[in-house]
ROSE-4610 file (N, C-alpha, C; in Angstrom, 1 decimal, always signed):
// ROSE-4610
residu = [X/X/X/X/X/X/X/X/X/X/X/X/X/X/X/X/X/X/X/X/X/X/X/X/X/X/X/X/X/X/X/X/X/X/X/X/X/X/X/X/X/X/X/X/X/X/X/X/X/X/X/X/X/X/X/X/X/X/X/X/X/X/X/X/X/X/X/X/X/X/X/X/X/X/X/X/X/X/X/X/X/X/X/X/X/X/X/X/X/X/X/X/X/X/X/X/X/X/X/X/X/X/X/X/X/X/X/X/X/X/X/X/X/X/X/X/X/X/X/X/X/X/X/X/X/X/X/X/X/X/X/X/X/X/X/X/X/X/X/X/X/X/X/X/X/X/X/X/X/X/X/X/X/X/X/X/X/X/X/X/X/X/X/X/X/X/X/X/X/X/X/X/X/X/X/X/X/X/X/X/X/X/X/X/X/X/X/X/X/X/X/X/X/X/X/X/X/X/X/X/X/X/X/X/X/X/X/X/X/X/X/X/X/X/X/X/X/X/X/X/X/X/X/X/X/X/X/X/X/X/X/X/X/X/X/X/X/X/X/X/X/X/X/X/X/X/X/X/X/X/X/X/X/X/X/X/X/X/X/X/X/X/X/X/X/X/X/X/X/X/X/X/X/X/X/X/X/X/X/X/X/X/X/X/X/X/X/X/X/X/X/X/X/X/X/X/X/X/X/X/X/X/X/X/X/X/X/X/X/X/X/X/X/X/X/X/X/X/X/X/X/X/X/X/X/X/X/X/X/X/X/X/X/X/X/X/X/X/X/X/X/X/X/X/X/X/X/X/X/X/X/X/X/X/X/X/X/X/X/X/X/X/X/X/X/X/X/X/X/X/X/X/X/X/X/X/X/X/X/X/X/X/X/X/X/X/X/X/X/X/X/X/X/X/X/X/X/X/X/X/X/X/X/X/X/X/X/X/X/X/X/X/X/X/X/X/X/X/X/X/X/X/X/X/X/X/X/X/X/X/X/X/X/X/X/X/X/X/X/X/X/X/X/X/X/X/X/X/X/X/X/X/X/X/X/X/X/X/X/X/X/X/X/X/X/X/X/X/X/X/X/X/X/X/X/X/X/X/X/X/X/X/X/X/X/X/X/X/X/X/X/X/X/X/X/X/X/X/X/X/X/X/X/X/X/X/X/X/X/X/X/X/X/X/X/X/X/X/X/X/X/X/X/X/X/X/X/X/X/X/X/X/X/X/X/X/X/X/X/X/X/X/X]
num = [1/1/1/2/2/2/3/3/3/4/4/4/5/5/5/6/6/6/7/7/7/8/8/8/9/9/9/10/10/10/11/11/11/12/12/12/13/13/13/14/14/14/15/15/15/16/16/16/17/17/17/18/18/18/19/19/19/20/20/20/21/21/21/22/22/22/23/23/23/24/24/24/25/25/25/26/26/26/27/27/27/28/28/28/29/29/29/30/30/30/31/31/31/32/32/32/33/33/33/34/34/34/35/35/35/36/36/36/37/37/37/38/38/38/39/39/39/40/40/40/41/41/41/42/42/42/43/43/43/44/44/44/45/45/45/46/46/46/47/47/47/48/48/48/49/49/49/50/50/50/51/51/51/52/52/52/53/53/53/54/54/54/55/55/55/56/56/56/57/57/57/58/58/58/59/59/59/60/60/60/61/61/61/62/62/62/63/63/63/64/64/64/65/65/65/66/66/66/67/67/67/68/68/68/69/69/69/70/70/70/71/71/71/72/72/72/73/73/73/74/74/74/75/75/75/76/76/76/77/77/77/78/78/78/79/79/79/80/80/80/81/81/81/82/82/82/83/83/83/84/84/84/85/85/85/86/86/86/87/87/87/88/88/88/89/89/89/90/90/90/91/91/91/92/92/92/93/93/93/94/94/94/95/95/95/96/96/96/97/97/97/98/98/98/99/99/99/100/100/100/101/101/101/102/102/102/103/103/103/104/104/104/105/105/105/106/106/106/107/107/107/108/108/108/109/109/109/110/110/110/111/111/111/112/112/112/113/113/113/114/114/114/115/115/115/116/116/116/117/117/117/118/118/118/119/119/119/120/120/120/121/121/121/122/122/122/123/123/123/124/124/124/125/125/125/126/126/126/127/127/127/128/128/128/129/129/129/130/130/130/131/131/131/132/132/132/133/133/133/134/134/134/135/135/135/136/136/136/137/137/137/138/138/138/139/139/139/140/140/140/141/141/141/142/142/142/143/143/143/144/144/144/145/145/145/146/146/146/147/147/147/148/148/148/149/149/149/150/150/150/151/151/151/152/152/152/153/153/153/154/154/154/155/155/155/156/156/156/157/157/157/158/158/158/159/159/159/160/160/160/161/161/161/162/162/162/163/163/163/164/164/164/165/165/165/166/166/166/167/167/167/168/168/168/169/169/169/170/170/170/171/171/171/172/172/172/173/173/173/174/174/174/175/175/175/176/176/176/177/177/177/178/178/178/179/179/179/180/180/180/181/181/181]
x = [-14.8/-15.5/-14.9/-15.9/-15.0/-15.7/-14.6/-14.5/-14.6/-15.6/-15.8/-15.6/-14.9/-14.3/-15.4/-16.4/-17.3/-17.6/-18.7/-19.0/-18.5/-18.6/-17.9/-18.2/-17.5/-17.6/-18.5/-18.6/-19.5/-18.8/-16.9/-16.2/-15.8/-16.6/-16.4/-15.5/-14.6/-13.4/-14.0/-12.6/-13.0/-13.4/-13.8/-14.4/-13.3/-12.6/-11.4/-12.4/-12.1/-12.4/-11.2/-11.3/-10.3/-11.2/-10.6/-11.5/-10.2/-10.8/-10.2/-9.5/-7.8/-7.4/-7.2/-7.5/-8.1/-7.0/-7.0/-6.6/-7.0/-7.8/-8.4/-7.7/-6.9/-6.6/-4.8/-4.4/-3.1/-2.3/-2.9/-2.3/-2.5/-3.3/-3.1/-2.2/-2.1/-1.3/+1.1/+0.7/+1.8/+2.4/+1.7/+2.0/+2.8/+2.5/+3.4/+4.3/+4.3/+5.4/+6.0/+6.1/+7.1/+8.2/+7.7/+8.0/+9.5/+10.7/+12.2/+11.3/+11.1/+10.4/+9.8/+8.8/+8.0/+8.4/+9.1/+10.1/+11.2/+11.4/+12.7/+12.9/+12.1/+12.0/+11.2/+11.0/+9.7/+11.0/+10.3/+11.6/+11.4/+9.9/+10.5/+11.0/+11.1/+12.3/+11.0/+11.4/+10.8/+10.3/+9.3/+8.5/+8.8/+9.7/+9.8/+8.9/+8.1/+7.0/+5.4/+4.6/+3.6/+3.0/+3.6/+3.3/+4.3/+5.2/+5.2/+4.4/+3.8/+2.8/+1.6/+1.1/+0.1/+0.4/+1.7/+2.0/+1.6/+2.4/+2.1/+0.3/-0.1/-1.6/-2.2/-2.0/-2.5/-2.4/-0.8/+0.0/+0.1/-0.2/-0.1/-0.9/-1.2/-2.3/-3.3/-4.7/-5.5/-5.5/-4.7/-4.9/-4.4/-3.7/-3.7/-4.8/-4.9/-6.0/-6.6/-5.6/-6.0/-5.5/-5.3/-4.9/-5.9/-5.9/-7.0/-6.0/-6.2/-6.2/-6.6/-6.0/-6.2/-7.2/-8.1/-8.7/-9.5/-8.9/-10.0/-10.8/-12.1/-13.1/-12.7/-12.6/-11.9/-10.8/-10.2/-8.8/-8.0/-7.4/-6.3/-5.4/-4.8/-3.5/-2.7/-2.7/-1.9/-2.1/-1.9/-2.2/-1.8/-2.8/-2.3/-2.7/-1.9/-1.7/-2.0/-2.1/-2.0/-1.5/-0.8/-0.2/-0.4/-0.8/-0.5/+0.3/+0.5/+1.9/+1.0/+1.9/+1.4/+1.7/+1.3/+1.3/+1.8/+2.6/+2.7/+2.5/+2.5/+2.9/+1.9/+0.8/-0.4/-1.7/-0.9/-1.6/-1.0/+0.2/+0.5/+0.3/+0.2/+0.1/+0.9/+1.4/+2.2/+1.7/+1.5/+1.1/+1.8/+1.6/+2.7/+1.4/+2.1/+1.5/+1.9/+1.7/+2.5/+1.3/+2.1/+1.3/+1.8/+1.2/+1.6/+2.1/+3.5/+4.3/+3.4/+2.5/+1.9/+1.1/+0.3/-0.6/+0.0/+1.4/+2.7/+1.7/+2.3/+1.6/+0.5/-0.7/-1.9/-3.1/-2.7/-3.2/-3.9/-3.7/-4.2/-3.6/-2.5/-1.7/-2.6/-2.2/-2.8/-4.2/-5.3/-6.4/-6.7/-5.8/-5.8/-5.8/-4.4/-4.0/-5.1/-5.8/-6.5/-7.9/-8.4/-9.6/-8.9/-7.7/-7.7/-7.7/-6.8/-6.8/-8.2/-8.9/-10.7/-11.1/-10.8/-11.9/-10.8/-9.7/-8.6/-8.9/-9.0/-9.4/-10.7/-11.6/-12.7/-13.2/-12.1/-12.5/-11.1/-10.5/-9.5/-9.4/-10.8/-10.3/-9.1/-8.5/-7.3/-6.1/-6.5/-5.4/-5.4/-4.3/-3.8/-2.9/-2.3/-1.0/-1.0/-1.2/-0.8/+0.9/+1.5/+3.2/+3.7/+4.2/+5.2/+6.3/+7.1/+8.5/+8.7/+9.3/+9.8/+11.4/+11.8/+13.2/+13.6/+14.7/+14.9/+15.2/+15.3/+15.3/+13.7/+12.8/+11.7/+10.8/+11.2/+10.1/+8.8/+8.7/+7.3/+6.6/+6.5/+6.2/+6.1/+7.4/+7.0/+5.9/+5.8/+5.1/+3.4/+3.2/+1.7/+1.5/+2.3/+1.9/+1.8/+2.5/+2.2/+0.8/+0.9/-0.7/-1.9/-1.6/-2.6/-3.0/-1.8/-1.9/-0.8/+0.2/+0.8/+2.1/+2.2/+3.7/+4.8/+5.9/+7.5/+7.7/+8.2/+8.7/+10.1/+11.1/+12.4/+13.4/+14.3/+15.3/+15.7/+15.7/+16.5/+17.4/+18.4/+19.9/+20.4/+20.8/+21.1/+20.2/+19.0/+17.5/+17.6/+17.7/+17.0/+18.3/+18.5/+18.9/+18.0/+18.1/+17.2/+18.3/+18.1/+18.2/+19.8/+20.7/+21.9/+22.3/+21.5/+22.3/+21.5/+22.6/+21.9/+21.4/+20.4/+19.3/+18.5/+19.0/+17.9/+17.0/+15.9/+14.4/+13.9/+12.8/+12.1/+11.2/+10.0/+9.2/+8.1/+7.1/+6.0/+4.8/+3.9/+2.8/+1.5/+0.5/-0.9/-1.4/-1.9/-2.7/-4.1/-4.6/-6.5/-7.2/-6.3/-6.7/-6.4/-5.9/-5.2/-6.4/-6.5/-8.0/-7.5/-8.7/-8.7/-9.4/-8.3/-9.1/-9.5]
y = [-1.2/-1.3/-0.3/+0.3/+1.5/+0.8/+0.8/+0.5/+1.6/+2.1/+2.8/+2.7/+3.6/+3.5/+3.9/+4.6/+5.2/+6.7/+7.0/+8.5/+9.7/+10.8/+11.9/+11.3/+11.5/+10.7/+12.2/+11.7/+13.2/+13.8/+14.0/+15.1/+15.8/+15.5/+16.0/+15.5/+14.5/+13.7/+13.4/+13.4/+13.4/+11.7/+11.5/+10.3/+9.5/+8.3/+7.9/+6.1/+6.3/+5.1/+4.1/+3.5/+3.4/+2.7/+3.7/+3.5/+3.1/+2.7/+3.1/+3.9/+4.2/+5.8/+5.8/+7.0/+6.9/+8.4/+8.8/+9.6/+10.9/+11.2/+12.4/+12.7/+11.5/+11.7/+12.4/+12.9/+13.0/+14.1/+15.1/+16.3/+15.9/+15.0/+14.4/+13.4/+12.6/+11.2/+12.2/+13.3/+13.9/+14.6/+14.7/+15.5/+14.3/+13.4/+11.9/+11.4/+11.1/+10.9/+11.6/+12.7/+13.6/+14.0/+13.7/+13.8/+12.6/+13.6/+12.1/+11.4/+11.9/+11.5/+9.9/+10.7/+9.3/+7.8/+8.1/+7.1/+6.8/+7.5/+7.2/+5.4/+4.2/+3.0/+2.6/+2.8/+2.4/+2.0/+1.4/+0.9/+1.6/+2.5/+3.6/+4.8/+5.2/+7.0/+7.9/+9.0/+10.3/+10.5/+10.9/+11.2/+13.0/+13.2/+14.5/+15.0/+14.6/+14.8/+14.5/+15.4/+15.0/+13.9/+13.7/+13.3/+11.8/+11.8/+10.2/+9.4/+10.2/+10.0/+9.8/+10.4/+9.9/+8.6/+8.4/+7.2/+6.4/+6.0/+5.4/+5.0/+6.0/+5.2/+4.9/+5.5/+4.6/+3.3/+3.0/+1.9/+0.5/+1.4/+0.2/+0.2/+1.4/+1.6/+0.8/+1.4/+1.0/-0.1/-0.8/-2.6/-3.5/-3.1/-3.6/-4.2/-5.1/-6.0/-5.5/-5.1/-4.4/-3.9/-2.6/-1.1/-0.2/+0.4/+1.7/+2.6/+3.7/+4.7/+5.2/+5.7/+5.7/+7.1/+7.5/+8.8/+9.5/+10.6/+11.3/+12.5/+11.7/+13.0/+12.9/+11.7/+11.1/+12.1/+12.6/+13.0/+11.7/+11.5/+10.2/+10.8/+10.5/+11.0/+9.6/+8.7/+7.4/+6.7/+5.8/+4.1/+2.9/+1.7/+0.4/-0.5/-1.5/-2.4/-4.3/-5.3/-5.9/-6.8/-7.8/-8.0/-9.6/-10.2/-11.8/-12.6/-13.3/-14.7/-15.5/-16.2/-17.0/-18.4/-19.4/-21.3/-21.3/-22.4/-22.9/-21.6/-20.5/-19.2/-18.2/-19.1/-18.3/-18.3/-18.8/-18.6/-17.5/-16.6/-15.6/-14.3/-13.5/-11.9/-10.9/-10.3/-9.4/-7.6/-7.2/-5.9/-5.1/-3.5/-2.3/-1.0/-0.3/+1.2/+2.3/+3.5/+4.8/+5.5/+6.6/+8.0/+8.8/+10.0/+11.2/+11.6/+12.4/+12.7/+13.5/+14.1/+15.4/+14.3/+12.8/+12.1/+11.0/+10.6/+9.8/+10.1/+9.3/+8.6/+9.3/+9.2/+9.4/+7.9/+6.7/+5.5/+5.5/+6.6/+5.9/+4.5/+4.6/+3.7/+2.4/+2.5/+1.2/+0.6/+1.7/+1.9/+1.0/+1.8/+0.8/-0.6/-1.1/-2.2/-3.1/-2.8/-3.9/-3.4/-2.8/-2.7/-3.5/-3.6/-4.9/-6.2/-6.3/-7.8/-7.8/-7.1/-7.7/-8.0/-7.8/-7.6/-8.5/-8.7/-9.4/-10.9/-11.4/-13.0/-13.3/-12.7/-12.6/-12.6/-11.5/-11.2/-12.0/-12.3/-13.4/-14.8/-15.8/-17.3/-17.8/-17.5/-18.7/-17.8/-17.1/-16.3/-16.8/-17.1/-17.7/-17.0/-16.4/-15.4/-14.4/-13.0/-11.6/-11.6/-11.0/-10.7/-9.3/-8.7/-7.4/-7.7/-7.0/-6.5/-4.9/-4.8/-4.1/-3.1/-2.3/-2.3/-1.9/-2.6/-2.6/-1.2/-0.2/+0.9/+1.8/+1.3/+1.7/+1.6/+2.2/+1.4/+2.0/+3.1/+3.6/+2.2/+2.1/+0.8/-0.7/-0.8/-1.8/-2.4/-1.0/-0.2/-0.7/+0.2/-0.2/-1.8/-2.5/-4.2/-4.9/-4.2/-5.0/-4.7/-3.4/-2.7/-3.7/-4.0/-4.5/-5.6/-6.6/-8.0/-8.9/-8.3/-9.0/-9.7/-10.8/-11.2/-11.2/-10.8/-10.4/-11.9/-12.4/-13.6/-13.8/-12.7/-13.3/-11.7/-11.8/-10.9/-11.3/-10.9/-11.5/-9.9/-10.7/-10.2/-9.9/-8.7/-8.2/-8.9/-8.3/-9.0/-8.4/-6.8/-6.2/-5.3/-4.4/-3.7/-2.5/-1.6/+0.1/+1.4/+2.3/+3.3/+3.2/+2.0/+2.1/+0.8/+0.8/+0.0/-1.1/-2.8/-3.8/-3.5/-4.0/-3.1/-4.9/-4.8/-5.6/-5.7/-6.6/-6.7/-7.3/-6.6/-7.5/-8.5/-9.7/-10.0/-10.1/-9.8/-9.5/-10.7/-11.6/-12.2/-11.9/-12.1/-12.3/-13.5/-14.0/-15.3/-15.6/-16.1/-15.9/-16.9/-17.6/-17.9/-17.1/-16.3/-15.2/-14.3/-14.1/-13.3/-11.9/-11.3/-9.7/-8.8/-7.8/-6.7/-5.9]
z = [-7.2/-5.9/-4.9/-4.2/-3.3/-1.7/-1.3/+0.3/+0.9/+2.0/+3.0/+4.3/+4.8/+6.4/+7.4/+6.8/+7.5/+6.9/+7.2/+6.9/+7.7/+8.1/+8.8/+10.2/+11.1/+12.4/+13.6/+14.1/+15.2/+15.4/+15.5/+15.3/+14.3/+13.1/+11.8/+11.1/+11.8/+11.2/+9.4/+8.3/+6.9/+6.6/+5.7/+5.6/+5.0/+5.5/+5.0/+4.1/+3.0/+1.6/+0.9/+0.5/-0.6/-1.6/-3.0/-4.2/-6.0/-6.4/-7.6/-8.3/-8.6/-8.6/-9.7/-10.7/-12.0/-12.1/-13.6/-14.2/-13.7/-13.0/-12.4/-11.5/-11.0/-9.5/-9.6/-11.2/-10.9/-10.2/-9.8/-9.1/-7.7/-7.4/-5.8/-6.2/-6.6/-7.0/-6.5/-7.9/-7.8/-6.2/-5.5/-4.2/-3.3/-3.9/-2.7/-3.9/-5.0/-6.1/-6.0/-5.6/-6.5/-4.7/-3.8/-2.7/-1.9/-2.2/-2.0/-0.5/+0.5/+1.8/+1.4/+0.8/+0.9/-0.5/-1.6/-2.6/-1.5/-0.7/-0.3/-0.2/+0.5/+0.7/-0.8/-1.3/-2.3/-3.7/-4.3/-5.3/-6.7/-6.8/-7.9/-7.5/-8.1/-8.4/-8.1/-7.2/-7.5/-8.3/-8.6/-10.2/-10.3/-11.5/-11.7/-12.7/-13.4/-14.3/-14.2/-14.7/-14.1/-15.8/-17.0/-17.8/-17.6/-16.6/-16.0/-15.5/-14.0/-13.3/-13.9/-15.8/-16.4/-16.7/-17.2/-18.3/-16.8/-16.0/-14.9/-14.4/-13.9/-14.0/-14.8/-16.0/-17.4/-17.5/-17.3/-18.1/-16.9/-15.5/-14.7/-13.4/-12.6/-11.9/-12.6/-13.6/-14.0/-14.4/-15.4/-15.4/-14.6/-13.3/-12.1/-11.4/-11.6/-10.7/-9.3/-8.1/-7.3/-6.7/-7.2/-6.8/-6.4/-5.2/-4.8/-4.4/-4.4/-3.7/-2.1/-1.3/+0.0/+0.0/+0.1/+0.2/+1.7/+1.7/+3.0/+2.4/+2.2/+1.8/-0.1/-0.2/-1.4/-2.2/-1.5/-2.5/-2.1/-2.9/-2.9/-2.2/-1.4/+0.0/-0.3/-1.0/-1.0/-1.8/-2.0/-2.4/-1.7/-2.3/-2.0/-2.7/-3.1/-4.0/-3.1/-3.9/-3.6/-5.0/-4.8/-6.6/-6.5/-7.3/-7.1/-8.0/-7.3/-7.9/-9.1/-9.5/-10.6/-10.1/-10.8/-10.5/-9.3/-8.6/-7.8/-6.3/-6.6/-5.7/-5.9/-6.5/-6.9/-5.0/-4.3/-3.0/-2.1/-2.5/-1.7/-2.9/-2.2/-2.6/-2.3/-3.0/-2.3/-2.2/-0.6/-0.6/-0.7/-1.0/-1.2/-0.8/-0.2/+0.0/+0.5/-0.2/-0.4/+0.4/+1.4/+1.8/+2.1/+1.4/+1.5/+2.8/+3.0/+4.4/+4.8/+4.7/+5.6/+6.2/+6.4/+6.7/+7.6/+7.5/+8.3/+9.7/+10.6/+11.8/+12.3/+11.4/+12.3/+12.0/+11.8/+11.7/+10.4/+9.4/+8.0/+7.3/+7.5/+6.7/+7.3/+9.0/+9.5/+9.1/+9.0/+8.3/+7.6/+6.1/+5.0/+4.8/+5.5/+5.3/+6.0/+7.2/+8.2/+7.1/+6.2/+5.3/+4.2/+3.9/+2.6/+3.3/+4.3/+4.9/+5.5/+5.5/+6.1/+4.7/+3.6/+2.1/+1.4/+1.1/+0.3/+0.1/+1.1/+1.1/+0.4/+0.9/+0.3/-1.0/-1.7/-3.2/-3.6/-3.4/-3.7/-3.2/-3.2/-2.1/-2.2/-3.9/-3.9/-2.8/-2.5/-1.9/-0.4/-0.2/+1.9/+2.2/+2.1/+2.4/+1.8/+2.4/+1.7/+2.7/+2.1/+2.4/+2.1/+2.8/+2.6/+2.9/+2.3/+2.6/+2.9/+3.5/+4.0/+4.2/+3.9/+4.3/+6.0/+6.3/+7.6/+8.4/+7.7/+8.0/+8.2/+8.0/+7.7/+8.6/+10.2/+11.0/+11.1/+10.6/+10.4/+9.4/+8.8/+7.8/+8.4/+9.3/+10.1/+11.6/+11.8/+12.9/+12.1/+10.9/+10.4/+10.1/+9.9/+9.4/+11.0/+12.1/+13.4/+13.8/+13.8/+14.2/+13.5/+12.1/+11.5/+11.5/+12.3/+12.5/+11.9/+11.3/+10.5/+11.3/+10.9/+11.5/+11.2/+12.1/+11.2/+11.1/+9.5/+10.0/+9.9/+9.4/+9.3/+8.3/+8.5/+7.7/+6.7/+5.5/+4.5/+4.0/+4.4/+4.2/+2.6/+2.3/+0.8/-0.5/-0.3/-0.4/-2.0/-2.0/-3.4/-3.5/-4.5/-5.1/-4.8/-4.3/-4.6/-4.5/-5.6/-5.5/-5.2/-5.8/-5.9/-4.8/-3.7/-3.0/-2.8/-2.2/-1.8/-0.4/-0.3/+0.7/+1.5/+2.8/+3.7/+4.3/+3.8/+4.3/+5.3/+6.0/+6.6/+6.0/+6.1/+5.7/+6.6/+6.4/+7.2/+6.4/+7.3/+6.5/+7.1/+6.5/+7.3/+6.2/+7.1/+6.5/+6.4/+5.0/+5.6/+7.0/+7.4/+9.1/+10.1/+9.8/+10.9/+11.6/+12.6/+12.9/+12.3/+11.7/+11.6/+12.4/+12.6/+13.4/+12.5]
């Protein structure tokens, strides 16, 4: 299912979507993987191959339940995920989303996220809580989940492991009672 942001706007602005990101999409996919900037917070590694980046959307993009692609004028410039819990924790979700550094603060990220939390509850009822984490160094990141509606609810202290070090989170929620903008 592809979500539309709108068509070219009267300033000619590119048409921002998010669709399905498929195997076609790997020379755009590779321009934000392959980029230290944007892995830097993200808990996989730089992708130095572009025959990773296949194995990867093959193996786990595509039978991912709900993964799109962020697109302007549908080249993929990003992604975003939404992942869900199992039994008792099968009412929270957990979100994740990458964008390319040349696209960093011009409100796509924010975009995205307030187009899944409008459509997420919906195509998911069992779902009452979407959640991010965050690393505490990451305020651009934390900046897009405020914009979108989301609430900080707390710090968790030497939370994860990344990229060598124990690393501290924010946690961010939105709830399907939560109004959306």
């Amino acid at each position: 299912m592809e979500e539309t942001g709108g068509k070219h706007g009267q300033n000619g602005s590119p048409e921002f979507s998010l669709r399905p990101l498929d195997l076609s999409d790997i020379d755009d996919f590779m321009v934000w993987a392959t980029d230290d900037k944007v892995s830097r917070f993200c808990t996989w590694d730089t992708y130095t191959s572009k025959e990773a980046g296949i194995d990867y959307i093959k193996n786990t993009v595509i039978p991912h339940p709900w993964f799109r692609a962020i697109c302007l004028d549908n080249k993929a410039i990003g992604a975003i995920s939404v992942s869900a819990n199992n039994g008792c924790n099968r009412c929270r979700g957990e979100l994740g989303y990458v964008l390319a550094s040349k696209y960093w603060g011009k409100g796509i990220a924010t975009k995205a996220v307030k187009m899944v939390a409008s459509t997420i509850f919906k195509e998911w009822p069992h779902l009452e809580r979407m959640e991010a984490l965050v690393d505490v160094e990451n305020g651009g990141s934390q900046r897009v989940l405020e914009k979108a509606g989301f609430q900080r609810e707390g710090l968790l202290r030497k939370f994860c492991l990344m990229k060598g070090r124990t690393r501290d989170m924010l946690i961010y929620s939105l709830l399907s009672i939560d109004p959306q903008s």
